[in-house]
C-alpha positions, 0 to 999 in steps of 0.5 A: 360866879353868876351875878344878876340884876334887879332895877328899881326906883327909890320912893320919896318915903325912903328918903331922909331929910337931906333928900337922900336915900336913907341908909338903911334901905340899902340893905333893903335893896341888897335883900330885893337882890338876893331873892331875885338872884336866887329866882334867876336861879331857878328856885324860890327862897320861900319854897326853901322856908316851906321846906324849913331851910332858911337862911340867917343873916350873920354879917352885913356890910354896906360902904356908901360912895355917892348917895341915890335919890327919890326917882333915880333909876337904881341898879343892885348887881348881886353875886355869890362869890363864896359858898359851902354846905353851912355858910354863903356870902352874897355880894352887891354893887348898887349903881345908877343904872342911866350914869353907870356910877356905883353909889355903894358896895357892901356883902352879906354873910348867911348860915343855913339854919333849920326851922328851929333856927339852929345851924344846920347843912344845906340840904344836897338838892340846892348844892348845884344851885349854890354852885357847891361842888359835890362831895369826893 
């Protein structure tokens, strides 16, 4: 299973009034994660939307353990522990990059959607990139 690692700062916008990082830019964290994941691989996910497969958000999951503040320097580690040619499960560990302490866990589920947004297979020529097996 590849993971991969994408750092970054909290802004003091994306704080709330308790000077933590409001809860809903963790997703937007775990997204930053899943588009770097997919560049490390070798392949960009708007290219994949031109190409009209896209990929729907069916479950989203985050559990807070510690909260990150403005400034911190903040560590997403993505994996893509599940994969098939309809459905993917990404998952996020989001530390503290200089203390090493992990401040939340959480995955998302996606189906691969045509551009119609119907649920469609995922074409054969991402299979090795998402680390499907072939078909026999």
């Amino acid at each position: 299973m590849s993971s991969h690692t994408v750092y970054l700062r909290p802004r003091y916008a994306e704080t709330d009034q308790m000077g933590v990082i409001y809860h809903a830019n963790y997703l937007i964290w775990m997204e930053m994660g899943r588009t770097e994941w997919c560049k490390a691989r070798g392949f960009n996910y708007k290219d994949m939307e031109k190409e009209g497969v896209l990929l729907a958000v069916v479950e989203a999951n985050c559990r807070y353990l510690f909260p990150a503040r403005y400034d911190d320097h903040i560590a997403v580690v993505t994996t893509m522990p599940e994969a098939s040619r309809r459905m993917v499960r990404f998952e996020y560990e989001i530390r503290n990059a200089d203390t090493e302490k992990v401040l939340s866990t959480g995955f998302t589920r996606h189906i691969f959607c045509n551009s119609s947004m119907q649920p469609a297979s995922l074409p054969e020529r991402y299979h090795a990139l998402f680390e499907i097996a072939p078909r026999g």
